[in-house]
N, C-alpha and C positions, 0 to 999 in steps of 0.2 A: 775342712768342714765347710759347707756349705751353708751358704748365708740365708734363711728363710722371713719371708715377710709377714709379718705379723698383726693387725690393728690391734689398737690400745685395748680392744674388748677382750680380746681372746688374752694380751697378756695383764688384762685386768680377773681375769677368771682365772687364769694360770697361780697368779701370785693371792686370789682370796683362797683359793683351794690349796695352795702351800702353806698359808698362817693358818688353815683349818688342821694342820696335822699336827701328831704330838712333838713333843721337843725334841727328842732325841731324831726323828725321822724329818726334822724342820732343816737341825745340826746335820744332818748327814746329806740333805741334798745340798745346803749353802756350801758346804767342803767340794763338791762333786761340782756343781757349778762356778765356782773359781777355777778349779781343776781345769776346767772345759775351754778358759779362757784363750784366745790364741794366742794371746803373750805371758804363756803359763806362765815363763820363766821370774818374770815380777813376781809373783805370786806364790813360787815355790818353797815352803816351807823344809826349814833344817829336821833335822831326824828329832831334835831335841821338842820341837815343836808338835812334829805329829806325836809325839811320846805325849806330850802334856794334851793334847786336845782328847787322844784318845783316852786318857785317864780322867779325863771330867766327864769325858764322852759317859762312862762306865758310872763316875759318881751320878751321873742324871738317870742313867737305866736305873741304879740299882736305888733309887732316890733317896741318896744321904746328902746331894747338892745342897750347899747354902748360898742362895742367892743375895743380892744386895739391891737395894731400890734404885731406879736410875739415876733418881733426888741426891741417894745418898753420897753414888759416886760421883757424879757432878757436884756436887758441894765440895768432897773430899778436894777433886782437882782443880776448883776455883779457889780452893784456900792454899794449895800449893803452889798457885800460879798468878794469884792473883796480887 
């Protein structure tokens, strides 16, 4: 892949036009842009994994997702760790 240069504008405008999309279409480019990385290999996910992402993938389509507040997981794992 060829490496293309970019100013902080263009991917200042790339990434506010990314958080403008719906969730699921936000979810499917962050997976595709990992994807893209050129040291996939880090980054490659077991079968068990795509299994689960795809399955929330579908709970957010089909909007039965229950989300949690950032607050709240952060609390959760400051009181585990902390």
């Amino acid at each position: 892949m060829k490496s293309r240069k970019f100013n902080m504008t263009t991917i200042q405008e790339i990434r506010s036009k990314a958080m403008a999309l719906p969730a699921t279409e936000r979810a499917s480019l962050a997976h595709d842009l990992i994807l893209s990385l050129d040291d996939a290999a880090v980054f490659e996910l077991s079968p068990e994994q795509e299994t689960e992402i795809q399955r929330r993938l579908e709970m957010v389509r089909r909007e039965t997702a229950q989300g949690r507040s950032a607050a709240g997981v952060f609390a959760d794992i400051k009181a585990k760790y902390a």
